[in-house]
C-alpha positions as CSV (number, residue, x, y, z in Angstrom):
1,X,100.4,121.5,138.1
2,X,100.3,117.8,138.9
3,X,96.9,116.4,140.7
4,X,97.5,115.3,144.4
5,X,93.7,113.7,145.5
6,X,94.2,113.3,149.4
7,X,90.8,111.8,150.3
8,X,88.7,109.7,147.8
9,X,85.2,108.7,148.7
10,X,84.2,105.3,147.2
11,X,80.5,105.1,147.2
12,X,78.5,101.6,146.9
13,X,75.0,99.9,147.0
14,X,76.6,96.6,146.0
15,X,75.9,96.8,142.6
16,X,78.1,95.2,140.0
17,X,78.8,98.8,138.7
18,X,79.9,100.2,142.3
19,X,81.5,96.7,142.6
20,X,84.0,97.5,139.5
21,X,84.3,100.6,140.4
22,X,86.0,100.0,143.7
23,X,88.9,98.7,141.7
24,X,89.9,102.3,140.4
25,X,88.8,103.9,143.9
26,X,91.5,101.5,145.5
27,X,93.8,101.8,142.5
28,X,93.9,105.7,142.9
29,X,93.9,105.9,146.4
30,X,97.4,103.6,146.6
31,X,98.8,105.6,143.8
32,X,98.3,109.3,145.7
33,X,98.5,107.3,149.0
34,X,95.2,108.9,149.6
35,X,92.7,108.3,152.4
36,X,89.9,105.9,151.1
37,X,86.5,106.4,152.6
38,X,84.0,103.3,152.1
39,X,80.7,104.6,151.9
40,X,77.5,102.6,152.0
41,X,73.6,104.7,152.4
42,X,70.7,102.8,153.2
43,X,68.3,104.4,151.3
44,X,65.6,105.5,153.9
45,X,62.6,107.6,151.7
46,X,61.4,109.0,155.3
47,X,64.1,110.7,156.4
48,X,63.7,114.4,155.1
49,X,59.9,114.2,155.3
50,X,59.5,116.6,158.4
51,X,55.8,114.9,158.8
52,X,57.0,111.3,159.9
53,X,57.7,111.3,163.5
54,X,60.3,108.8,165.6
55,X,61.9,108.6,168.9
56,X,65.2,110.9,168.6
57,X,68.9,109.5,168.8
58,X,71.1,110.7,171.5
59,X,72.6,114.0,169.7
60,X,69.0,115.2,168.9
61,X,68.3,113.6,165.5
62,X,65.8,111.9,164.7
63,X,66.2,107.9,163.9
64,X,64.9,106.3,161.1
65,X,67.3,103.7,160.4
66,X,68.6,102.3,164.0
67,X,72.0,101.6,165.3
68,X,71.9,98.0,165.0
69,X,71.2,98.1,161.3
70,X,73.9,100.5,160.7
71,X,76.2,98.2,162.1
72,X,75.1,95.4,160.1
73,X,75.8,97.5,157.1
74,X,79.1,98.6,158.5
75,X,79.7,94.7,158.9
76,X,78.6,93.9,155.0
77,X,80.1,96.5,154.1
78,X,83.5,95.5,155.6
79,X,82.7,91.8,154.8
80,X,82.7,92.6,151.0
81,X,85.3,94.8,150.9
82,X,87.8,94.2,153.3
83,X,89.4,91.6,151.6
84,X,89.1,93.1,148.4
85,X,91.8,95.8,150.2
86,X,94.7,94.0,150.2
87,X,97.6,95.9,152.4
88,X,96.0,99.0,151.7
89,X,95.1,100.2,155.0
90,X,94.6,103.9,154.6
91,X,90.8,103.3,154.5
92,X,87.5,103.8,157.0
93,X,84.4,102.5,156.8
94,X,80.9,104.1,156.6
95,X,77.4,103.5,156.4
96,X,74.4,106.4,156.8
97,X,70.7,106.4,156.4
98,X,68.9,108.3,154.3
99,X,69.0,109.4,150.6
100,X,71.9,108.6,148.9
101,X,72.9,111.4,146.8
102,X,72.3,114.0,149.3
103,X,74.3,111.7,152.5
104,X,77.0,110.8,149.9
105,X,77.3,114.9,148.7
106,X,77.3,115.6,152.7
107,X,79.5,113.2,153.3
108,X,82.2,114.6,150.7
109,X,81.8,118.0,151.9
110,X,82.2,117.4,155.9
111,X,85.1,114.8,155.1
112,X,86.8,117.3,152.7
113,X,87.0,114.7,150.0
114,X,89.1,115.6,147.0
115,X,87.0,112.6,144.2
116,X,84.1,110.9,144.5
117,X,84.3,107.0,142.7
118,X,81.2,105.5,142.2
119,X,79.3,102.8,140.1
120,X,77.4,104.6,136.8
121,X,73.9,102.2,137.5
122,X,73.1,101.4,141.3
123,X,70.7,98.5,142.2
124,X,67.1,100.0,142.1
125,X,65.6,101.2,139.5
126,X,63.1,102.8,141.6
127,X,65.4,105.5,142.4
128,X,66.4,106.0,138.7
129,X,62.8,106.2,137.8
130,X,61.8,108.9,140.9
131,X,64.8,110.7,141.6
132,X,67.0,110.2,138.6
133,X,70.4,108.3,138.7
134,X,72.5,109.2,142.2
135,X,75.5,109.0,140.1
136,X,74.1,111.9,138.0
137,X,72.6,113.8,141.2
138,X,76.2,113.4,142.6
139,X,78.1,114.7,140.0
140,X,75.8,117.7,139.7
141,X,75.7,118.6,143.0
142,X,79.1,117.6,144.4
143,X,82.0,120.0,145.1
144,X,84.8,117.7,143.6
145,X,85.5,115.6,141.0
146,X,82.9,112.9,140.6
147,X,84.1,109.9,138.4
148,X,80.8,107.4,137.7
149,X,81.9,104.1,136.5
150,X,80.1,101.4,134.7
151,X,80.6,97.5,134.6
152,X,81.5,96.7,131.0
153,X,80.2,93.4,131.0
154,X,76.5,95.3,130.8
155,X,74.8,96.0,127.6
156,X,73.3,99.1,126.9
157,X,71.0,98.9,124.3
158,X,69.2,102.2,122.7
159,X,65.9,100.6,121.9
160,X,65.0,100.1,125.3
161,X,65.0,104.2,125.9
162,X,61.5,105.4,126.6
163,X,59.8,102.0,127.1
């Protein structure tokens, strides 16, 4: 039985690593002529802590990230990628508040997303240090394949575990 992926989520914080990774989550999505979601969370640490209060968005949420700096993410987000696309034009682009494993997880599951592509080490190392990697969290958690990729012009180095 051959693979067919219809709709591939491409995750990013801007990292180099999600950076190189968007070359296979393009690369894959031309080859199944796929659907390529372009997904960007800002990272808000309030939003499932039922003790902070805010003025509710129209559909009954609550906002803790507001419209106007969604769109500016949707706008760097396009910025840096749209070009990046080529012809490819099977694509939309995303941006959510709140924490990024969990929004990119929902995001798979209410977009019916058939692979997750995302960079192996995001930009803060607070995350890494509280909540573990999101690339980890993801591929635990996620109901389809989850490929993490890392930039390979990073050094790992095993004497810097546990310091």
């Amino acid at each position: 039985m051959a693979l067919k992926y219809e709709k591939i989520l491409y995750c990013t914080d801007f990292s180099e690593d999600a950076d190189y990774a968007f070359l296979s989550a393009l690369d894959m999505a031309e080859k199944y002529q796929a659907r390529l979601f372009l997904l960007h969370v800002l990272h808000s640490p309030y939003k499932y802590m039922r003790t902070v209060v805010d003025d509710k968005e129209e559909g009954g949420e609550e906002a803790f990230i507001s419209r106007e700096t969604i769109e500016k993410g949707k706008q760097n987000l396009e910025d840096r990628y749209k070009p990046k696309l080529g012809d490819f034009t099977n694509c939309e682009f995303q941006v959510v508040g709140g924490v990024p494993f969990v929004e990119i997880v929902r995001f798979a599951r209410a977009h019916n997303v058939d692979f997750i592509v995302l960079g192996a080490a995001g930009s803060s190392d607070l995350d890494r240090t509280t909540f573990g990697s999101t690339a980890e969290n993801v591929a635990r958690r996620a109901h389809c394949t989850v490929m993490a990729i890392r930039y390979p012009g990073k050094t790992f180095q095993l004497d810097m575990l546990g310091k």
